[in-house]
C-alpha positions as CSV (number, residue, x, y, z in Angstrom):
1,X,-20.1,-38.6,4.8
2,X,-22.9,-36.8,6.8
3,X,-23.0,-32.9,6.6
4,X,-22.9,-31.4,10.5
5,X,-22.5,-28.0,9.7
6,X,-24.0,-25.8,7.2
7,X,-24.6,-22.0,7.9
8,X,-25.8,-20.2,4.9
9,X,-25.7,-16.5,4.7
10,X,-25.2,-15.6,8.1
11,X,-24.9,-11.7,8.8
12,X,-24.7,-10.3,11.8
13,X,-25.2,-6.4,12.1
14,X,-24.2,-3.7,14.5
15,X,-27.5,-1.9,16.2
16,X,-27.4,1.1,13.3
17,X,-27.2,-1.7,10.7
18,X,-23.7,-2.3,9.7
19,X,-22.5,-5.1,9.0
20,X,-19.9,-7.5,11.0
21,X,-20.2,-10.2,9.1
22,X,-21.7,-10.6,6.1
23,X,-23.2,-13.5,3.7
24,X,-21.1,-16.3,5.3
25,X,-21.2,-19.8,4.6
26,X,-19.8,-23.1,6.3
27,X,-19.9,-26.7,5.7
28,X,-18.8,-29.3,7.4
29,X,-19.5,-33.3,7.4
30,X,-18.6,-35.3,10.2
31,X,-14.9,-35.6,11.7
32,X,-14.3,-32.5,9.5
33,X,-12.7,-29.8,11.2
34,X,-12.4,-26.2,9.9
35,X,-9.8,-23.3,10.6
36,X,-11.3,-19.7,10.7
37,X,-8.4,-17.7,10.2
38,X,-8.0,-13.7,9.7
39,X,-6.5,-10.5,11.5
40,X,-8.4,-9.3,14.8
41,X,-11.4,-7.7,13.8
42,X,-12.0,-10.0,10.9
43,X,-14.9,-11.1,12.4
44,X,-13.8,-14.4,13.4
45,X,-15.4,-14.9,16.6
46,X,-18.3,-13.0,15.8
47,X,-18.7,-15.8,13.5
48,X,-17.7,-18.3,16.1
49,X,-20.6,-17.2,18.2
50,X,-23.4,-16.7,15.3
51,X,-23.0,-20.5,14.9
52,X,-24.0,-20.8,18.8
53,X,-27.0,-18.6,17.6
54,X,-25.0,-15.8,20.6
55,X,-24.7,-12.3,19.5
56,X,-22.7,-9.6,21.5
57,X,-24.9,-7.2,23.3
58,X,-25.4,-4.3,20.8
59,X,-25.3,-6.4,17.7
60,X,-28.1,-9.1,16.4
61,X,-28.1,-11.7,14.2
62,X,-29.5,-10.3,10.6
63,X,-29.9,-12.9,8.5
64,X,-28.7,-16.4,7.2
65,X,-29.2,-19.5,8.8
66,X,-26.9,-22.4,11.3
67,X,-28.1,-26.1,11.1
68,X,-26.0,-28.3,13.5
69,X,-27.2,-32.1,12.4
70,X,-30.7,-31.4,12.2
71,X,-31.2,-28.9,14.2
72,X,-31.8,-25.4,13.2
73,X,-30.0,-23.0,15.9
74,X,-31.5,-19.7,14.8
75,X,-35.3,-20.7,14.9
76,X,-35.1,-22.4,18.5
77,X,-36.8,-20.9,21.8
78,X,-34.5,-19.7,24.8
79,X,-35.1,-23.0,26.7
80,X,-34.2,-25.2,23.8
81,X,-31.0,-23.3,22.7
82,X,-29.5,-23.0,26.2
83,X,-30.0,-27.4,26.0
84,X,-28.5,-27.4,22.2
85,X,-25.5,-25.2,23.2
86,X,-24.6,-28.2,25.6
87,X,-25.8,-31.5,23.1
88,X,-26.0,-30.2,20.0
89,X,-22.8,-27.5,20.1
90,X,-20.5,-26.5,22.4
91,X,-17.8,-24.0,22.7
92,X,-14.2,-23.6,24.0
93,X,-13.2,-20.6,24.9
94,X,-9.7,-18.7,24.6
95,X,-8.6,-18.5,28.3
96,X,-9.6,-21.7,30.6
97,X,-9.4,-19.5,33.8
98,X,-12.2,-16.8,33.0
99,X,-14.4,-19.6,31.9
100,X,-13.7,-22.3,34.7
101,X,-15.4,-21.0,37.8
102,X,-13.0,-21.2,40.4
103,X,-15.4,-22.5,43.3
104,X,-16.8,-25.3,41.8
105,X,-14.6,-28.6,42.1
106,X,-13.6,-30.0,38.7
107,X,-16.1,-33.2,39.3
108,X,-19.3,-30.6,39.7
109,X,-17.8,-28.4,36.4
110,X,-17.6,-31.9,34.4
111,X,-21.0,-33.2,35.6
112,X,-23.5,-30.1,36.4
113,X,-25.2,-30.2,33.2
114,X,-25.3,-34.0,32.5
115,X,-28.3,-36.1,32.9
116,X,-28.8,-39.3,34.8
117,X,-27.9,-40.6,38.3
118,X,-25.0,-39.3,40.0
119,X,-22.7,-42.4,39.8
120,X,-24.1,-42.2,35.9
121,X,-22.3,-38.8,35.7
122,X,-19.0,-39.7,37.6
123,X,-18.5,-43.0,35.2
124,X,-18.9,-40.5,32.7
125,X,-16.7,-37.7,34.1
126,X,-13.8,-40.2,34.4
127,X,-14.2,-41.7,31.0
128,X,-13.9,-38.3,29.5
129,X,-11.2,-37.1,32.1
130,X,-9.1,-40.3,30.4
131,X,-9.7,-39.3,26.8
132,X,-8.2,-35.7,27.5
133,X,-5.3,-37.3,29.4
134,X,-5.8,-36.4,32.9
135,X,-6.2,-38.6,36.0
136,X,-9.5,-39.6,36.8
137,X,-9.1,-40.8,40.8
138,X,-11.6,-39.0,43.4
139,X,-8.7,-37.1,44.5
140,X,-8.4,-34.7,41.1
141,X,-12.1,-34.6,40.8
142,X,-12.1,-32.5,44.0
143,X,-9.3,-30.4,42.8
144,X,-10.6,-26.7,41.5
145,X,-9.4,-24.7,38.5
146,X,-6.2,-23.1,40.6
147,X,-4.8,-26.1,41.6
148,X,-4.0,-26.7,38.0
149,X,-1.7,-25.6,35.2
150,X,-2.4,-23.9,31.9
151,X,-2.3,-26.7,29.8
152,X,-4.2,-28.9,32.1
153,X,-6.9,-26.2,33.0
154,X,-7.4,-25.9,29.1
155,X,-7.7,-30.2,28.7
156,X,-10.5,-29.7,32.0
157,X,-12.1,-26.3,29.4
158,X,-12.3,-29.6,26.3
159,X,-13.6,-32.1,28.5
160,X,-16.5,-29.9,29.5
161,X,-17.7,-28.9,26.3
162,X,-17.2,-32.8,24.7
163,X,-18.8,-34.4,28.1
164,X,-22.6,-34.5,26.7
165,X,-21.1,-35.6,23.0
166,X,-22.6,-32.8,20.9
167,X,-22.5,-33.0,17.3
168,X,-19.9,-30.1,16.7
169,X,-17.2,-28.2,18.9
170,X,-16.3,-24.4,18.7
171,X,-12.7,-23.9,19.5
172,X,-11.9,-20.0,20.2
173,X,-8.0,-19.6,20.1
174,X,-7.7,-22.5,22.7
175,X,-4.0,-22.5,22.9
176,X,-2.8,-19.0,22.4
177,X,-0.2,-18.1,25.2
178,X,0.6,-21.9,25.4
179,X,4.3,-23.5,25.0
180,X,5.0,-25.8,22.2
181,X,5.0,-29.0,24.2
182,X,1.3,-28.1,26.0
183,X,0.0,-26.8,22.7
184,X,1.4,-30.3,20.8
185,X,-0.9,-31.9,23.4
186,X,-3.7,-30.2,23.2
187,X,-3.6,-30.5,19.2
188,X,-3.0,-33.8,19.2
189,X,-6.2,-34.1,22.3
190,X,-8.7,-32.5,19.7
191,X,-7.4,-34.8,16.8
192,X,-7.7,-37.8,18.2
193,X,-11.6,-36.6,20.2
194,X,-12.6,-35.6,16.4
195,X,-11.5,-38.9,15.1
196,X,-13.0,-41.4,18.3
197,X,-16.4,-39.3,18.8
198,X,-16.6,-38.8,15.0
199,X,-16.4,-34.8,16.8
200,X,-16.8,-32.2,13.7
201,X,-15.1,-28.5,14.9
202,X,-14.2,-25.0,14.3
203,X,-10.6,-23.7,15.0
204,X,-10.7,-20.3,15.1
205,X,-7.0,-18.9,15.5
206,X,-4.3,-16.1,14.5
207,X,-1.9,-18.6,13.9
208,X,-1.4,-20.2,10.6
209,X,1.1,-23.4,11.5
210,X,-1.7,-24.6,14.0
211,X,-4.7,-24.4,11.2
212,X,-2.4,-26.4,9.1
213,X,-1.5,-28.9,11.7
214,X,-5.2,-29.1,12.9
215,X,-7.9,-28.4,9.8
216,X,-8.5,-30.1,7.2
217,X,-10.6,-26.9,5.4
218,X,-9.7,-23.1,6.0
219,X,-11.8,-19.9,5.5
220,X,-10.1,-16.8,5.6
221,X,-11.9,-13.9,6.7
222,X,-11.0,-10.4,5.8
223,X,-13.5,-7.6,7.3
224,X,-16.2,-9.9,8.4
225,X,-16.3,-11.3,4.9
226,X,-15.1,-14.4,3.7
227,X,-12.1,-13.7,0.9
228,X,-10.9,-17.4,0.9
229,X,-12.6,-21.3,1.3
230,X,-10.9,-24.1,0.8
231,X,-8.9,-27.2,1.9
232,X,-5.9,-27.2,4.0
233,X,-3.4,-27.3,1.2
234,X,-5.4,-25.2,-1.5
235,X,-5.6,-22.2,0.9
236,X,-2.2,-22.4,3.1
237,X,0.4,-24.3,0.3
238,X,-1.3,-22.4,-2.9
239,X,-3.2,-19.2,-1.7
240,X,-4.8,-17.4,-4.5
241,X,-6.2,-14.1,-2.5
242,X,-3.4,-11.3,-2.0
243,X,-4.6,-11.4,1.9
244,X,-3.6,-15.0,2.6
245,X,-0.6,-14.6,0.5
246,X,0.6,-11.6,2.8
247,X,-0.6,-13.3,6.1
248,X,1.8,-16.5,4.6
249,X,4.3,-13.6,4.2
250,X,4.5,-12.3,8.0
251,X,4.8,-15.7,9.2
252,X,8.8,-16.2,10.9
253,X,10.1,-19.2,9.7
254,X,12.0,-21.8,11.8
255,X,14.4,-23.1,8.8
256,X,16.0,-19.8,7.8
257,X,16.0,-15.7,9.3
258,X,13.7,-13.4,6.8
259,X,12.7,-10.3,6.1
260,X,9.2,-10.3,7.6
261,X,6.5,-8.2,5.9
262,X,3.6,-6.6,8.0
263,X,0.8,-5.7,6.2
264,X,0.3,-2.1,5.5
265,X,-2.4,-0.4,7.4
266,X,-5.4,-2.1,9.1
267,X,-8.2,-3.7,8.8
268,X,-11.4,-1.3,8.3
269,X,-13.3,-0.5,11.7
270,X,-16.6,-2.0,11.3
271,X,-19.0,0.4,9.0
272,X,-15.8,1.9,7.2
273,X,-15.0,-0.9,4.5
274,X,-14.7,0.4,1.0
275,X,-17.3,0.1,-1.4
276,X,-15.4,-2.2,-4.1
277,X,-13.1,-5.1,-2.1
278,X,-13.1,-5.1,1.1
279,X,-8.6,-5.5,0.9
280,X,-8.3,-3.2,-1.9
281,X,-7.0,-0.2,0.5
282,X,-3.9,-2.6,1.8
283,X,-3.4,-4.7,-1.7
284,X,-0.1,-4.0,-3.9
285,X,-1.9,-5.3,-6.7
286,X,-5.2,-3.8,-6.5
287,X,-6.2,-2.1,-9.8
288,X,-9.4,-0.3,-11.1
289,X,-11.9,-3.3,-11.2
290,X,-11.0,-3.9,-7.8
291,X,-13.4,-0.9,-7.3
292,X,-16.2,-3.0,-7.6
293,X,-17.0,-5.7,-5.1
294,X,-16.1,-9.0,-6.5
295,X,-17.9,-12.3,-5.1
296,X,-16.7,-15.6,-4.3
297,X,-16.2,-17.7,-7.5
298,X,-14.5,-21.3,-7.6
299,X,-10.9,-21.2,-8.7
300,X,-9.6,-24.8,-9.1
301,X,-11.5,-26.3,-6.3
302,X,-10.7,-23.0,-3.8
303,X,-13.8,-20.0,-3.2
304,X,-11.7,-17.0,-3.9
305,X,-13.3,-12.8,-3.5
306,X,-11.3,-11.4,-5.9
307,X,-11.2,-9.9,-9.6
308,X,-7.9,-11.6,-10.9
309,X,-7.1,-14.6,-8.6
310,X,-5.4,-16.4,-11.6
311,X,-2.3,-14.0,-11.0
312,X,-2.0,-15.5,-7.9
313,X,1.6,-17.3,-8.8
314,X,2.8,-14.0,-9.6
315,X,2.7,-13.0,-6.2
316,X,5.8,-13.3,-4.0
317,X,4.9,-17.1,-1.9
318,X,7.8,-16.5,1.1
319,X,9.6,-13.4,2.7
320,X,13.2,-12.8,1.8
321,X,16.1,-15.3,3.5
322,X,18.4,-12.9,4.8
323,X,21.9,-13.4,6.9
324,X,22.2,-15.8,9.9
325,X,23.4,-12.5,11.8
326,X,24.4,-9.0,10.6
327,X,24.9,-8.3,13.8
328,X,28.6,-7.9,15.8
329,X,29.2,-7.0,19.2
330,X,31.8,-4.1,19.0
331,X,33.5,-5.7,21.7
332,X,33.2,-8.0,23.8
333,X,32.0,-6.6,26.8
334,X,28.5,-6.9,28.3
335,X,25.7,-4.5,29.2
336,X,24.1,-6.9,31.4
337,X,25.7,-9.9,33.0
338,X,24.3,-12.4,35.2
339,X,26.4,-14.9,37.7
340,X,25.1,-18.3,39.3
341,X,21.3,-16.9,39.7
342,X,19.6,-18.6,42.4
343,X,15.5,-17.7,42.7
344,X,13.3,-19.2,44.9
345,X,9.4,-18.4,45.9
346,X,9.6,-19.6,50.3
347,X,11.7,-22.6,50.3
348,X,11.1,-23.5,46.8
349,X,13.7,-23.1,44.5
350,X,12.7,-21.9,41.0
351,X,16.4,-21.0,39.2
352,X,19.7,-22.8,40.0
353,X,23.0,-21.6,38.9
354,X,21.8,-20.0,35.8
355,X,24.7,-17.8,34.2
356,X,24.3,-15.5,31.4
357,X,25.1,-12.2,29.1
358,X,23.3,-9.5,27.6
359,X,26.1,-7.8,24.7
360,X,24.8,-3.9,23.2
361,X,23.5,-4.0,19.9
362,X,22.8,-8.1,19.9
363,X,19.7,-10.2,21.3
364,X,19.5,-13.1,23.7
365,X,16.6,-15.7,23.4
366,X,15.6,-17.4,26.6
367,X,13.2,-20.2,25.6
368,X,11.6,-23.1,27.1
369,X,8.3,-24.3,28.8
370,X,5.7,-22.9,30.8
371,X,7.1,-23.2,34.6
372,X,10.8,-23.2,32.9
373,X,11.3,-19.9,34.7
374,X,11.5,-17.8,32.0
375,X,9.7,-15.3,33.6
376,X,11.1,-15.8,37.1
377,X,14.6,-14.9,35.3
378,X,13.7,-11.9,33.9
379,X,12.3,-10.2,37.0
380,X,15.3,-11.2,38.5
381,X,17.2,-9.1,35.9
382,X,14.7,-6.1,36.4
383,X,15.0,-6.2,40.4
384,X,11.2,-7.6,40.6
385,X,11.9,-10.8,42.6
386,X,13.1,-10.5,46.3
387,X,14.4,-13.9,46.7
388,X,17.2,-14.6,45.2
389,X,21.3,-15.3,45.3
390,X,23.8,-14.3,42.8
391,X,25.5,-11.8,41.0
392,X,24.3,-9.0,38.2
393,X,26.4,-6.7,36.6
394,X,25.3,-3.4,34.4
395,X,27.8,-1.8,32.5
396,X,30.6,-3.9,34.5
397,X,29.6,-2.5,37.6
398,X,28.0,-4.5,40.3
399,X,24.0,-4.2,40.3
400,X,21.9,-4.7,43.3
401,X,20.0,-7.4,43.3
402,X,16.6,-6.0,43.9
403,X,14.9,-2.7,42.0
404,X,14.2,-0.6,45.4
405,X,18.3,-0.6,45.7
406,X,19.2,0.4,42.7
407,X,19.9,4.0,41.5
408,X,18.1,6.2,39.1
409,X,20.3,5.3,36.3
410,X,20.5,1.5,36.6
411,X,16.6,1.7,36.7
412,X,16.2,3.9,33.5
413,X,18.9,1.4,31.7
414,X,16.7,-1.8,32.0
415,X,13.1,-1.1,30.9
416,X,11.1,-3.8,30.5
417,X,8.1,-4.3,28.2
418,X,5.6,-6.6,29.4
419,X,3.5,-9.5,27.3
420,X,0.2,-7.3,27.5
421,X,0.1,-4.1,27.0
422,X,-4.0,-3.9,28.1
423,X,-2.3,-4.6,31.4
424,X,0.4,-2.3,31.6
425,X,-0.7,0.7,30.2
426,X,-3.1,2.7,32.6
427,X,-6.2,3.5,30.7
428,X,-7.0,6.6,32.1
429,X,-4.0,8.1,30.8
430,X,-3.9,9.3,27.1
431,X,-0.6,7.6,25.2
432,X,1.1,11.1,25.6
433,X,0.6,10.9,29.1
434,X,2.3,7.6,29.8
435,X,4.8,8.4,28.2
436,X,5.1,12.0,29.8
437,X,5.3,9.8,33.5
438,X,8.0,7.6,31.8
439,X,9.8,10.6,31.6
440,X,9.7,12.3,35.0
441,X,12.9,10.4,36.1
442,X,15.1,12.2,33.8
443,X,16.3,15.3,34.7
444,X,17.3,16.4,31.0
445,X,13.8,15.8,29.7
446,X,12.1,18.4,31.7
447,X,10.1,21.2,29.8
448,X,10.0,21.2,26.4
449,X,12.8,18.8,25.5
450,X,10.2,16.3,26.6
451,X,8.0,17.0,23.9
452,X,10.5,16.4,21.4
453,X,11.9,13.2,23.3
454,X,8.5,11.8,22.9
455,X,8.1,12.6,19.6
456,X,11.0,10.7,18.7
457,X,10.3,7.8,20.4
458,X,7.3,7.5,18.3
459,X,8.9,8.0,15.5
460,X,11.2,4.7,16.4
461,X,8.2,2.8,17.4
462,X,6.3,4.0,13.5
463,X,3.5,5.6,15.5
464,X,1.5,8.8,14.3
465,X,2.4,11.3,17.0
466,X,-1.4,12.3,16.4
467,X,-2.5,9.4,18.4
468,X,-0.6,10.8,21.5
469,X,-4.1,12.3,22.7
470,X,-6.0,9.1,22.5
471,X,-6.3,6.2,25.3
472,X,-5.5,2.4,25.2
473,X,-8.7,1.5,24.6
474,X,-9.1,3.7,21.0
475,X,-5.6,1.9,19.9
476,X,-5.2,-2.0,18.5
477,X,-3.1,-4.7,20.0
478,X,-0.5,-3.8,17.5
479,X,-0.9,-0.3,18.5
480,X,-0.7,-0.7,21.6
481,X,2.5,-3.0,21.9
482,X,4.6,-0.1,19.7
483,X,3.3,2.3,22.3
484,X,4.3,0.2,25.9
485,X,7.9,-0.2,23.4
486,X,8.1,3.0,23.1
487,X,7.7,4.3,26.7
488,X,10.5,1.8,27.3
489,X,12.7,3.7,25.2
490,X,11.7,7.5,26.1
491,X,14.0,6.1,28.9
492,X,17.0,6.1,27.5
493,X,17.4,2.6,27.9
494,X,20.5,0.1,27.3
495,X,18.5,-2.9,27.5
496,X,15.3,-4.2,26.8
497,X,14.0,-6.8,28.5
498,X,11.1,-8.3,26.2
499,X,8.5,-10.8,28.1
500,X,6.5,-13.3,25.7
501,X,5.2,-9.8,24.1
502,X,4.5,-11.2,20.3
503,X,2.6,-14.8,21.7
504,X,-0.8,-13.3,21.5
505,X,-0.2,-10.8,18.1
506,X,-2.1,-11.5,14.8
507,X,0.8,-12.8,12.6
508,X,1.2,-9.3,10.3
509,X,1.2,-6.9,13.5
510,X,3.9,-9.9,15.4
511,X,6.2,-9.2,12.1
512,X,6.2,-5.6,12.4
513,X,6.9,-5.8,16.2
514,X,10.0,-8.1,15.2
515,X,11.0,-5.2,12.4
516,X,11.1,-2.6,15.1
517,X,12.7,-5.1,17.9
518,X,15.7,-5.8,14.6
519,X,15.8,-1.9,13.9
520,X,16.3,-1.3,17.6
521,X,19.1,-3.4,18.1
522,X,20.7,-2.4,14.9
523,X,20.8,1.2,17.2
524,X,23.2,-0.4,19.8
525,X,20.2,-1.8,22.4
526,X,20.9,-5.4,24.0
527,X,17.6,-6.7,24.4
528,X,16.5,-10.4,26.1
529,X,13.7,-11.9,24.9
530,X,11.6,-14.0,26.2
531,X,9.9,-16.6,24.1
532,X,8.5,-20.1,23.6
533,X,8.2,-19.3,20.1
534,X,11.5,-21.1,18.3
535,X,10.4,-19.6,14.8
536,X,10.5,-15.8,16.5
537,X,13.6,-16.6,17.9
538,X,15.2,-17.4,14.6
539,X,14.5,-14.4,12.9
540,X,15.6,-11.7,15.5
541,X,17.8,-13.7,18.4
542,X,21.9,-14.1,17.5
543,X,22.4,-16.3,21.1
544,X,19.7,-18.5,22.7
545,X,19.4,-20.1,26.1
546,X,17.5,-23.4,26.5
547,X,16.0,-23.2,30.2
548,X,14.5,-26.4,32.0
549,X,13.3,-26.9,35.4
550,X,15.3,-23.9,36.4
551,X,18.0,-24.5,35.2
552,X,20.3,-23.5,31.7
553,X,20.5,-26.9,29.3
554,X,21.8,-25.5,26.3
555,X,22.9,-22.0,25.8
556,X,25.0,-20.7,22.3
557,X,24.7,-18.7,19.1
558,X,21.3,-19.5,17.9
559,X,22.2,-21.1,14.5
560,X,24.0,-23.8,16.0
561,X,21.3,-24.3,19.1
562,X,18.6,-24.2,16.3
563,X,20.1,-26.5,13.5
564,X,22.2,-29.1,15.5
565,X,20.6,-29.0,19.2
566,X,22.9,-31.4,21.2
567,X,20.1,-31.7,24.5
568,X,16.9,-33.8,24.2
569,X,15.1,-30.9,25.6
570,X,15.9,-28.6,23.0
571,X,15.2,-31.2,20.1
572,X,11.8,-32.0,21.6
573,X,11.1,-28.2,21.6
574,X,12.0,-28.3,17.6
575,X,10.2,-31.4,17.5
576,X,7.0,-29.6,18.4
577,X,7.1,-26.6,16.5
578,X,4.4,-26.6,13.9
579,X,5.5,-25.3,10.6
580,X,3.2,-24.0,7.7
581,X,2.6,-26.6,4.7
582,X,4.4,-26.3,1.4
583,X,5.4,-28.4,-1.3
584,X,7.8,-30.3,0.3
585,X,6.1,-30.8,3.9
586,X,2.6,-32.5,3.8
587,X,1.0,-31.8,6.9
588,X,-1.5,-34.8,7.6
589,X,-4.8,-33.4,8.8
590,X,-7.5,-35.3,10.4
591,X,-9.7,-36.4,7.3
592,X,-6.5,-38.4,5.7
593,X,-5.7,-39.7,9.1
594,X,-9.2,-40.9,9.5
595,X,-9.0,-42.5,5.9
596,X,-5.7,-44.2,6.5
597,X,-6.8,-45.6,9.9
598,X,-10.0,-46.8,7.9
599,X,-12.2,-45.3,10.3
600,X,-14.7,-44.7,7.5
């Protein structure tokens, strides 16, 4: 094997020297691929962008060193490194639409920054445009970045950064936000490109089922430090630091419904770690050494930061199995009722026929792919979409169709919280303040009943009312998802309508947002949530509906749809659902492929 990557001691430092990173190491031979894994603000794509030699403006590059082959990234001139970051490394970032720019044609994005003669650069364009599995006809090399989907803008994003062949590949999150089936492809696209081009990468990512259907080595970073190195199974089937043992913990499973279990506060703000280890402050099993910093020491063939990793099997592996469903509907009416939905966008029709209840107290799934109309349905339900035939009910009474008709109380009784909460919350308003507006529709919470309204509403969501003077911007992602919850419920709601808003969580922060959704629904809420996330829908939905092209496939108590799924559709959605490694399921990664294929 030939080594690729090897970064020794890299640290990079905030302007007033603190550290975001500290005394990292990678290695990597070729066809390797690596999964970075950690909360945000673990310093994961801090890292990512050290190893491009790129530091954030503010923050520098302190020490250490990045060799790529045989070149040495850190001690190149600006000239040189703008030509390396194309041949030697390349990078892939999170969201295909900020980095595609929108007025070049896809031919001049694949080809700008290749050498050679222009028919040179298209033969090249379409070979790569194959690999990636996209057409490569004159007609879609003239197509720009709108005219394509998600998953297909994303494949375009790969074939950029592979075009020139460099030696290694940065992958930044690349398919957060997608659904199972796109994300199976686009997996299964950076496989089979690091087994053909002999392509080493990094897989940086939140979510643990993808690094164990991707890497075949895994570093787990904990406040810009690295707490775990190891292979695939080592670190995700046998963890021995308490942090990847509690990340394994808040991951939903997709075989049985479990007791998820966050992780207790956050992760230190940069310049505020403790002086002994760096997880100590969060760890149930921290004890007085653990005031001293430990370093990484080799426990049976996995790098591990901490003072007494050989306890490791005394920690708890998996969350609690609890009950299918504690939940019964008190009766059988519903709260929210929908009858032969019809939605189109001009003369294109969207949803056909789709029929469906939301019952007080119990949760309805509504799952499929992206352009299923998952989303198109539930604007329908909140009054957002103009064009559309059918009938909705609230409470047994009819329900205009669209939100401008509806009364007062029919619009405080559907709230509906959004998948990003950057977006929806207006960041010149402090938290207390959004929620005041939320307010100003009920009558009965003017004065000082609003206060205490408020107040209680943070309490439900497990928010400090102390952070009711701060903005959106001071808050984290897991912050500020409680807080867009819990501005839903200062109205009094009946039903929550929940759009995609755990797909782009760290794991820990998704499990409490599933707690809170479980504890709200054992207070009488209906709630339909919207998902492509089977293993989320497992542990807090008791019905499901399977949508496709529009239209309801599959629809039934979530045990049943989940176990025995009697529609293709459904089964390939299962089929594509990456699950984390144990004992029992041996996830092959890319090295043992490569050996069985005897491509070495």
């Amino acid at each position: 094997m030939t080594m690729v990557l090897k970064a020794s001691g890299l640290t990079v430092e905030r302007a007033d020297g603190a550290p975001i990173i500290e005394d990292v190491s990678l290695g990597l031979d070729r066809g390797e691929v690596m999964g970075i894994v950690g909360e945000s603000g673990s310093g994961k794509s801090t890292l990512a962008l050290a190893l491009l030699a790129y530091a954030r403006r503010g923050v520098r590059i302190a020490g250490g060193s990045v060799r790529v082959a045989d070149t040495n990234m850190l001690e190149l001139d600006t000239a040189t490194l703008r030509k390396a970051r194309r041949e030697v490394v390349a990078y892939v970032a999170q969201d295909p639409g900020a980095a595609l720019n929108p007025m070049l044609t896809l031919g001049t994005l694949l080809t700008e920054g290749l050498a050679g003669s222009k028919a040179e650069k298209v033969v090249r364009a379409r070979e790569i445009l194959r690999k990636v599995g996209l057409p490569d006809d004159e007609a879609f090399l003239q197509r720009r970045p709108r005219q394509l989907s998600g998953g297909q803008q994303q494949r375009i994003a790969i074939a950029m950064a592979v075009i020139a062949k460099p030696k290694l590949i940065i992958l930044d999150e690349p398919t957060t936000g997608l659904d199972v089936s796109t994300r199976a492809k686009v997996l299964d696209l950076i496989r089979q490109l690091c087994i053909s081009d002999d392509l080493t990468a990094i897989y940086v990512s939140h979510d643990l089922a993808v690094i164990a259907n991707v890497a075949d080595h895994v570093t787990v970073m904990y406040g810009g430090q690295v707490v775990e190195q190891g292979t695939m199974q080592e670190v995700l089937a046998t963890p021995r630091h308490p942090y990847t043992r509690a990340l394994l913990n808040a991951v939903p499973s997709l075989q049985a419904r479990q007791t998820l279990r966050p992780i207790r506060g956050r992760v230190p703000a940069v310049g505020e770690a403790p002086n002994g280890c760096i997880f100590s402050d969060r760890c149930d099993h921290a004890i007085e050494a653990c005031n001293t910093r430990p370093a990484l020491r080799l426990v049976g063939g996995t790098q591990v930061r901490c003072v007494r990793p050989e306890l490791a099997e005394a920690f708890e592996v998996r969350p609690q199995a609890v009950g299918h469903s504690d939940r019964q509907v008190a009766n059988n009416s519903a709260v929210l009722q929908a009858d032969g939905v019809n939605a189109f966008y001009g003369h294109r029709q969207i949803l056909f026929d789709v029929s469906l209840q939301v019952e007080p107290g119990r949760c309805l799934a509504v799952v499929g792919e992206s352009g299923s109309g998952k989303s198109t349905l539930s604007r329908c339900l909140i009054g957002l979409h103009g064009n559309l035939t059918g009938a909705l009910s609230l409470d047994g009474k009819p329900l205009p169709l669209t939100v401008d008709q509806r009364d007062r109380n029919a619009r405080q009784r559907l709230q509906y919280i959004f998948q990003n909460p950057n977006a929806s919350l207006n960041p010149r308003r402090t938290i207390g303040q959004s929620l005041a507006a939320a307010l100003a529709n009920r009558p009965e919470a003017c004065g000082n009943r609003s206060g205490a309204i408020i107040a209680e509403a943070f309490e439900r969501v497990g928010i400090s009312p102390h952070l009711a003077m701060r903005y959106p911007a001071e808050l984290s992602g897991g912050q500020r998802q409680r807080v867009a919850i819990a501005r839903a419920l200062v109205a009094n709601p009946a039903v929550l309508l929940c759009d995609e808003v755990t797909s782009s969580l760290d794991v820990s922060v998704q499990a409490s947002v599933i707690e809170l959704l479980r504890s709200l629904l054992a207070d009488g809420l209906g709630m339909l949530f919207v998902t492509h996330d089977l293993a989320v829908v497992r542990n807090i939905a008791d019905t499901v509906a399977v949508l496709s092209a529009g239209r309801v496939i599959e629809q039934g108590d979530v045990y049943k749809v989940l176990s025995a799924p009697s529609h293709p559709y459904t089964q390939s959605l299962l089929a594509n659902t990456l699950q984390l490694p144990t004992e029992a399921i041996d996830v092959p990664t890319i090295a043992r492929r490569q050996s069985a294929a005897g491509s070495r």
